[in-house]
C-alpha positions as CSV (number, residue, x, y, z in Angstrom):
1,X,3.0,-52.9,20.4
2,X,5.9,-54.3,18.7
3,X,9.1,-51.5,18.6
4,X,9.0,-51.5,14.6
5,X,5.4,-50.8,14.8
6,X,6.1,-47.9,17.1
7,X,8.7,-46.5,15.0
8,X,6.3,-46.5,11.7
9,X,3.5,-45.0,14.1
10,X,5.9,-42.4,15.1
11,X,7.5,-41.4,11.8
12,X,4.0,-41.1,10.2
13,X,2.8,-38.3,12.9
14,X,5.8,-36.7,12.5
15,X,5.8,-36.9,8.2
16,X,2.0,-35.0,8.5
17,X,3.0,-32.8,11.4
18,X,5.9,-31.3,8.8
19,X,3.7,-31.7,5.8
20,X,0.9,-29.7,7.5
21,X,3.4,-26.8,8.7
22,X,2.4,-23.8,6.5
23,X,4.7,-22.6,4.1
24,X,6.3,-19.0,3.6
25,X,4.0,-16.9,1.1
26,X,1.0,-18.6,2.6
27,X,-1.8,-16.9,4.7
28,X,-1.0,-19.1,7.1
29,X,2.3,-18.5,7.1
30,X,2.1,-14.9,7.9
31,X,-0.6,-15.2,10.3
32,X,2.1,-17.4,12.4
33,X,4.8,-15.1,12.2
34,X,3.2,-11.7,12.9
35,X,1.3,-13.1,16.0
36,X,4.9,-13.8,17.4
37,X,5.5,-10.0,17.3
38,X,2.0,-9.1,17.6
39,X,-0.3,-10.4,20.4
40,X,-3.4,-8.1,19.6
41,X,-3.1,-8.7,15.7
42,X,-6.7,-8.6,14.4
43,X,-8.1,-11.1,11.9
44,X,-10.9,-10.0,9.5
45,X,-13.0,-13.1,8.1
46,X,-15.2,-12.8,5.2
47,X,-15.9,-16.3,4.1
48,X,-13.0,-18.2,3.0
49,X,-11.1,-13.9,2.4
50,X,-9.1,-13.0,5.6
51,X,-7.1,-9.4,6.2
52,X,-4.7,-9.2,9.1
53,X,-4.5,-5.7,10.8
54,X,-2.0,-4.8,13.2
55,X,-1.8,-2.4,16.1
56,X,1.5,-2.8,17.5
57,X,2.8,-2.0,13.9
58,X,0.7,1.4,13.3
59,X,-2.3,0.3,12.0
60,X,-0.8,-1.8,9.0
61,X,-3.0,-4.4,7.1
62,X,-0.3,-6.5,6.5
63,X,-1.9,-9.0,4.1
64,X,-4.7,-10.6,3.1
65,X,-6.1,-13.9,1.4
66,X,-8.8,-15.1,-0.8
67,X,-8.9,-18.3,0.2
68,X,-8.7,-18.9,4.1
69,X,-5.0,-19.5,5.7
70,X,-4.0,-21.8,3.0
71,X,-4.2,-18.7,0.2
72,X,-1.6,-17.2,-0.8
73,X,-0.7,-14.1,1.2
74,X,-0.9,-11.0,-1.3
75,X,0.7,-8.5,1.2
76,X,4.6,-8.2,1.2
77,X,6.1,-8.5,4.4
78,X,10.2,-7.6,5.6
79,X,10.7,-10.8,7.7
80,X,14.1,-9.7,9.0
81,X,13.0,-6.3,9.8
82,X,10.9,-7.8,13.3
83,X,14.1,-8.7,14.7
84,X,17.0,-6.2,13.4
85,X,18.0,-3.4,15.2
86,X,15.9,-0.4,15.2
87,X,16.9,1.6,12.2
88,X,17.3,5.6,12.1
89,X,15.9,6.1,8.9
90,X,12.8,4.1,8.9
91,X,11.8,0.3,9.8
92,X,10.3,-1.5,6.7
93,X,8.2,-3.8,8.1
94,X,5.9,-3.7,5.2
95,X,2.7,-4.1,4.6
96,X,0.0,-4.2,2.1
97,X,-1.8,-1.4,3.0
98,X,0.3,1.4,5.6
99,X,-0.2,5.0,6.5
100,X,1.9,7.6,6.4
101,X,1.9,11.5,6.6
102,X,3.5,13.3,4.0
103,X,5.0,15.3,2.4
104,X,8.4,13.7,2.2
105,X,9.8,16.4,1.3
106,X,9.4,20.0,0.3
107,X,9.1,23.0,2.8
108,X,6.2,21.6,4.7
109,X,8.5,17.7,4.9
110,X,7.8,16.0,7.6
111,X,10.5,13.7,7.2
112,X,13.1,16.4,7.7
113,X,14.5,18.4,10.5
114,X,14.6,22.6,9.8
115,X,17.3,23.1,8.1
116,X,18.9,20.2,7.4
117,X,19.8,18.9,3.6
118,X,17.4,16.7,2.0
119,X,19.8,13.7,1.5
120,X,19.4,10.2,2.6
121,X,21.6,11.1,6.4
122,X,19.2,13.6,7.3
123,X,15.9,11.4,6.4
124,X,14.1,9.7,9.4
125,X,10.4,8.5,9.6
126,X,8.4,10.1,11.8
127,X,8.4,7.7,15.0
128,X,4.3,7.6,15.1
129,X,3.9,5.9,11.9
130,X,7.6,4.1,12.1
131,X,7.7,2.4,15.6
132,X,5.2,4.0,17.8
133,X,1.9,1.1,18.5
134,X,-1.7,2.5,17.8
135,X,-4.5,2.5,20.3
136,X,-7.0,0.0,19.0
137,X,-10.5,1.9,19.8
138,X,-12.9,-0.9,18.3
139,X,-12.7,-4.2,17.1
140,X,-15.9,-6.8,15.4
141,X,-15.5,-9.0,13.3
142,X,-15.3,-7.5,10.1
143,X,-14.2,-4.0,11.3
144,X,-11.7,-2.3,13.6
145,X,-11.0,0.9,14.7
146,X,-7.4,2.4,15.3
147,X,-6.3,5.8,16.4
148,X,-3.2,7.6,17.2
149,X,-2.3,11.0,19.1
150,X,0.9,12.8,17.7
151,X,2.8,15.6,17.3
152,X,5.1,16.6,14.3
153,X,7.9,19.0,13.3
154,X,7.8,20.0,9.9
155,X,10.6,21.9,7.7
156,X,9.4,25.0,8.9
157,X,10.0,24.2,11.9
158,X,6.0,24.3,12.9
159,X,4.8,21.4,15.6
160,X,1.7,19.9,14.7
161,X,-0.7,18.5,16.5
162,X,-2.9,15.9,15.0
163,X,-4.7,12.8,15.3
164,X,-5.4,9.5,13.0
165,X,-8.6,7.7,13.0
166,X,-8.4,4.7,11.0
167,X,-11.1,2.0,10.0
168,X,-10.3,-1.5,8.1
169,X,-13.4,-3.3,7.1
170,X,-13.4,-6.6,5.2
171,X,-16.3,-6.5,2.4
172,X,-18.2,-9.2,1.6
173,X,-19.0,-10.7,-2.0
174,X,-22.6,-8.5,-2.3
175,X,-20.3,-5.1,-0.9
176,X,-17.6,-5.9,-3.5
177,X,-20.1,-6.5,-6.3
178,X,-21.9,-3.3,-5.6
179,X,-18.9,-1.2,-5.1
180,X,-17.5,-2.2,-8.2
181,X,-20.4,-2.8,-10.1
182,X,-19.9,-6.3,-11.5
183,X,-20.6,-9.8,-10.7
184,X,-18.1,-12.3,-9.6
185,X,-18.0,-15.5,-11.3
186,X,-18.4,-19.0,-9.4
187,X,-14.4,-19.3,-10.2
188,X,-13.1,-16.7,-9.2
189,X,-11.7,-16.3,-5.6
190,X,-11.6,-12.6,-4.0
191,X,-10.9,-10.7,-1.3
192,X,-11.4,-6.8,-0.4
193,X,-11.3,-4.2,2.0
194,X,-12.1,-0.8,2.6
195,X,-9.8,1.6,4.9
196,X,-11.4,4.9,5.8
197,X,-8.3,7.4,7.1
198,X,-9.1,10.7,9.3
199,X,-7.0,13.7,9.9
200,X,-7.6,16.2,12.7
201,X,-6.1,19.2,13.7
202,X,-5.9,18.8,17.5
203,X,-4.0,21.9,17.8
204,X,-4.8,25.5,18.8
205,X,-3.6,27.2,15.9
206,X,-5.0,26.9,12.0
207,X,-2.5,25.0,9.7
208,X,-2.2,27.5,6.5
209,X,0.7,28.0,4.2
210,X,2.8,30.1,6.9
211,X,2.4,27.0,9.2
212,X,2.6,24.1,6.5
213,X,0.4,21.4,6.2
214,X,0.1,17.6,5.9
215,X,-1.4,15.2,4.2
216,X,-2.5,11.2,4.1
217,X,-0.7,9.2,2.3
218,X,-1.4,5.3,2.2
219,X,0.7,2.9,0.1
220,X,-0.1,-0.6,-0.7
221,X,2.9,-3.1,-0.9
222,X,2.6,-6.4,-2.8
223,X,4.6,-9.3,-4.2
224,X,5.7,-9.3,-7.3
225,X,6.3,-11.6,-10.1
226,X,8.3,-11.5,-13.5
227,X,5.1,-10.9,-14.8
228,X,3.8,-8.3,-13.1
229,X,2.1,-5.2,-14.4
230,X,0.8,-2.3,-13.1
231,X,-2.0,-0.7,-14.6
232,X,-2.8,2.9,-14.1
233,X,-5.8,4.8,-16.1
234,X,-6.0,8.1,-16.9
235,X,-7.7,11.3,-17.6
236,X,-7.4,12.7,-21.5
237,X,-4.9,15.1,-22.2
238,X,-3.2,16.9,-24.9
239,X,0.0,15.6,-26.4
240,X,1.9,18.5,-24.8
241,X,0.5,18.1,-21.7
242,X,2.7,16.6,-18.9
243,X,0.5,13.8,-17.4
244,X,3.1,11.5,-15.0
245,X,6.0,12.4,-13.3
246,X,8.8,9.8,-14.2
247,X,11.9,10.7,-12.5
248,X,11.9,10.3,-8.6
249,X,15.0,7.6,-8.8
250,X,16.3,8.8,-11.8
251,X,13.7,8.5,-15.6
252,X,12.4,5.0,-15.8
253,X,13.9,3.4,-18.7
254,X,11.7,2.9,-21.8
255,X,11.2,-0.3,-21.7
256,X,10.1,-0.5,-18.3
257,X,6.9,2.6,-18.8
258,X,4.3,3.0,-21.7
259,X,1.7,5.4,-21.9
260,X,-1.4,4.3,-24.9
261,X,-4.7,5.0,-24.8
262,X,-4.9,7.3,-21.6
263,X,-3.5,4.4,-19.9
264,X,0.2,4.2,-18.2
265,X,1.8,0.7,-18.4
266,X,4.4,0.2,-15.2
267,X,6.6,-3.2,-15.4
268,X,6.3,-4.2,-11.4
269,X,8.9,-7.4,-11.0
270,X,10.9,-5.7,-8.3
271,X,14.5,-5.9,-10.2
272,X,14.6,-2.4,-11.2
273,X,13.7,0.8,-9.0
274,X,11.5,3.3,-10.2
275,X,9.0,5.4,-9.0
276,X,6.0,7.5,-11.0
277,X,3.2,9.8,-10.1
278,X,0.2,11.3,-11.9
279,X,-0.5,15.0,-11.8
280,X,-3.9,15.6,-10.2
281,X,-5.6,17.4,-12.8
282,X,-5.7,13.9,-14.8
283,X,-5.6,11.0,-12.2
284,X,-8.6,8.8,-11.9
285,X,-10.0,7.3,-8.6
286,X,-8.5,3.7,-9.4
287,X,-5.5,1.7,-10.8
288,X,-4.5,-1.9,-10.5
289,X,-1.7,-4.7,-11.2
290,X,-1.7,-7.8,-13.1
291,X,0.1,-10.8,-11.9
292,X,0.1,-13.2,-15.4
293,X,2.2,-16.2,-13.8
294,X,-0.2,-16.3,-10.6
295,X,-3.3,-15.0,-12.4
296,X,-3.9,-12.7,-9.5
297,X,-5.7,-9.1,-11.1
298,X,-5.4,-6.3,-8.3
299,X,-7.4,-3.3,-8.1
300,X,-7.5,-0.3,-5.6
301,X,-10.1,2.3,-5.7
302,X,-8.9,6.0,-3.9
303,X,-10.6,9.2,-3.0
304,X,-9.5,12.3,-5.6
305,X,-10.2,15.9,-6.1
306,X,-8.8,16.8,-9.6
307,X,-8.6,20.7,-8.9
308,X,-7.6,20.5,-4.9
309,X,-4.4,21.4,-4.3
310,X,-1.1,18.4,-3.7
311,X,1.7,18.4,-1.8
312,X,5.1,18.1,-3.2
313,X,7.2,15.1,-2.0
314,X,10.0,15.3,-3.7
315,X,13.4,16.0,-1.9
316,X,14.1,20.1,-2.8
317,X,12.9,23.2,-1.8
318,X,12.7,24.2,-4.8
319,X,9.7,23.1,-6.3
320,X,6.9,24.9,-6.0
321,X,5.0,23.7,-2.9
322,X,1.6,22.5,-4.2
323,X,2.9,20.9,-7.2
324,X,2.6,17.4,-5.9
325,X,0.9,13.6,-7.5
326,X,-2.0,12.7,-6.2
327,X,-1.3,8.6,-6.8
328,X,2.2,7.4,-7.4
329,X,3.5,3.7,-8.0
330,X,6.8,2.2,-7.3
331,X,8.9,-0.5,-8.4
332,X,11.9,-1.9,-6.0
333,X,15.1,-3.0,-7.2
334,X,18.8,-3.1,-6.5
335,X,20.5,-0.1,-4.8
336,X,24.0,1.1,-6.6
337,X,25.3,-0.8,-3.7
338,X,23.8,-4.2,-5.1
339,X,21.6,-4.1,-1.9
340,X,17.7,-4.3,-2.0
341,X,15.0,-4.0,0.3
342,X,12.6,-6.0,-1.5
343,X,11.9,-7.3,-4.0
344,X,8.0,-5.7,-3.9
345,X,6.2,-3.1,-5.6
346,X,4.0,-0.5,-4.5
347,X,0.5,1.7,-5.2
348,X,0.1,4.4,-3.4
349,X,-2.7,7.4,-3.1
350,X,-2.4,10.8,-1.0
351,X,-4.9,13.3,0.3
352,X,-5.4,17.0,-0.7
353,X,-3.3,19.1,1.5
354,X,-5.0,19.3,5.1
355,X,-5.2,23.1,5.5
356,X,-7.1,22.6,8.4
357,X,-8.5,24.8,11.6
358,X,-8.4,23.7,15.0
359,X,-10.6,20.8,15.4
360,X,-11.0,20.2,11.5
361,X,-10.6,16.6,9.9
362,X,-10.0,15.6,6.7
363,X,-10.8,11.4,5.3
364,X,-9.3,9.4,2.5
365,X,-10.6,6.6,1.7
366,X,-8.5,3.6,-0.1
367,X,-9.9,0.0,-1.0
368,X,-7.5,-2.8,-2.1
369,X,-9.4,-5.7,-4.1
370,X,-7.3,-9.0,-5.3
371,X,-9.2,-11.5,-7.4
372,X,-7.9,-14.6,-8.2
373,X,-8.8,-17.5,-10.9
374,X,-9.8,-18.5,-14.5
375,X,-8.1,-15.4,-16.7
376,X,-11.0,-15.2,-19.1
377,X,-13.2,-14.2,-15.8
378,X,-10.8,-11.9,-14.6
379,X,-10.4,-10.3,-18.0
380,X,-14.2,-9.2,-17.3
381,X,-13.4,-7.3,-14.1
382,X,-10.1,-5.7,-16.0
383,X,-12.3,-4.4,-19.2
384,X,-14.5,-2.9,-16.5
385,X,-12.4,-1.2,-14.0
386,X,-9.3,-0.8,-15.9
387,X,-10.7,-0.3,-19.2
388,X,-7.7,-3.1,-20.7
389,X,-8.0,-6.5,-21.5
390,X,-5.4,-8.8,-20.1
391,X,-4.3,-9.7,-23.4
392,X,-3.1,-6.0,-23.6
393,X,-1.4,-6.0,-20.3
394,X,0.9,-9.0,-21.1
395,X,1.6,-8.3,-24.5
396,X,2.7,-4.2,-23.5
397,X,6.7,-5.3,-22.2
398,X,6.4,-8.4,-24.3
């Protein structure tokens, strides 16, 4: 073979080889990268939808796709976090789907030594669901089982003894169909999965309000776009009824939050940070996102009890002690510093508190759906879950 003919032989593998590397934001992408760091990371298939679950990183479903490895990943995912140093706050790793134990903060904080003041210093994850791996108990090839042993301090200085049990399972087109009661049309790619969360007191005392209490709290983080909306409906209430708590970060500006038509309106493009929750009396089992630019709709479906009692998070002692959300939603954004995590946004739900006896558990269960395709399909799944057309979610911070 003639050297010239070599050379165009050569430079032609090479010009596929590099066009078939996967590129960042794709399934395949992130599959790459997180089996570098994790060598027991489980894939879930579903026809062409995929979810990636990791042990190593406490149970996280880091992301998932709709369409095989070439999809686009929906999960949002802290590259430079795998290889920083460890931080003494918390590792954001990230993840579409992660569990935590709250509350945050409050007398029964977890997140807090006894004592200590609730400022940002003082604030360190607990290091089972920060850096700690999880034991993976059972694994197919649409399920697997986690679990974790651990121990606690809380703000009243109470150890806790507990253990998580958590199942991801993938659900097929018929289980999404059913759960959701709808049907899918022929252009519209999807992808869903449930994740089933147990708490058990392993302990040998009963956890009450002299010992505190936790609770589950799993939160969803996803890419967002300029055009990104999240959707939260809600229970009736009167006018001078106090519905959503606005002010975590400081009150949301007005032009970022709209309430209509028992529906909250939450502008998610990760350039301003904000959080919000819903009072439990008044939150309903599901909320969403819409992404307009990639037509991706998002919807997660949540355990609630509107009369059990919620944990305050926030960072005081002040407020009363079950005066907590039962769903909350962020949006990232630029510290005063000009630093930022993200950009992402976040959903989140949380258990009842788990005032629980020796040997007692407590489950939450917390399904992530992304559907993505023709808008005037996806409109139909919006009307019926959300109860809001997609004409009305763009046109609400236009």
């Amino acid at each position: 073979m003639k050297k010239s003919s070599i050379s165009l032989l050569v430079g032609t593998i090479m010009t596929v080889a590099c066009s078939e590397q996967p590129t960042e934001g794709s399934f395949a992408y992130d599959y790459n990268f997180l089996l570098r760091h994790d060598s027991s990371l489980v894939e879930l298939k579903a026809g062409k939808a995929g979810v990636l679950v990791s042990p190593k990183y406490q149970g996280k479903v880091f992301t998932s796709s709709a369409d095989g490895k070439g999809g686009r990943s929906f999960g949002w995912i802290n590259y430079k976090a795998f290889t920083a140093p460890e931080d003494s706050h918390m590792n954001a790793y990230g993840g579409e789907n992660r569990l935590w134990l709250g509350p945050e903060g409050g007398k029964y904080s977890v997140f807090f030594r006894p004592g200590d003041t609730m400022i940002f210093n003082n604030w360190k994850t607990p290091a089972a669901i920060d850096t700690e791996s999880w034991d993976l108990a059972s694994k197919g090839d649409r399920s697997v089982t986690l679990k974790k042993q651990m121990q606690v301090t809380n703000y009243t200085g109470n150890k806790l003894d507990l253990q998580i049990n958590r199942t991801v399972t993938i659900l097929s087109k018929t289980e999404i169909e059913n759960n959701l009661q709808l049907q899918l049309g022929d252009s519209i790619s999807f992808v869903g999965y449930s994740t089933s969360n147990q708490l058990t007191n392993t302990g040998g005392t009963g956890w009450t309000e002299q010992t505190g209490m936790p609770c589950i709290w799993i939160l969803d983080m996803f890419n967002p776009s300029p055009a990104t909306t999240v959707v939260i409906p809600y229970k009736p209430a009167a006018d001078t009824v106090k519905v959503a708590t606005t002010g975590y970060f400081g009150e949301i500006p007005a032009d970022r939050i709209k309430m209509t038509g028992n529906t909250l309106f939450f502008k998610a493009d990760g350039k301003s940070r904000g959080k919000l929750g819903i009072l439990p009396p008044y939150v309903l089992p599901k909320a969403g996102s819409y992404d307009a630019i990639n037509h991706v709709l998002t919807i997660t479906i949540f355990d609630i009890d509107n009369t059990a009692r919620y944990l305050n998070q926030e960072w005081n002692t002040e407020r009363p002690v079950f005066s907590g959300d039962a769903m909350n939603a962020y949006n990232d954004g630029p510290l005063a510093n000009g630093g930022q995590l993200g950009p992402f946004y976040e959903i989140e739900s949380v258990s009842p508190a788990a005032e629980l006896k020796p040997g007692a558990s407590i489950v939450h269960d917390h399904n992530v759906y992304h559907f993505q395709g023709a808008p005037g399909q996806l409109n139909i799944i919006a009307q019926k879950i959300l109860g809001v057309s997609l004409d009305d979610i763009q046109k609400v911070f236009q």
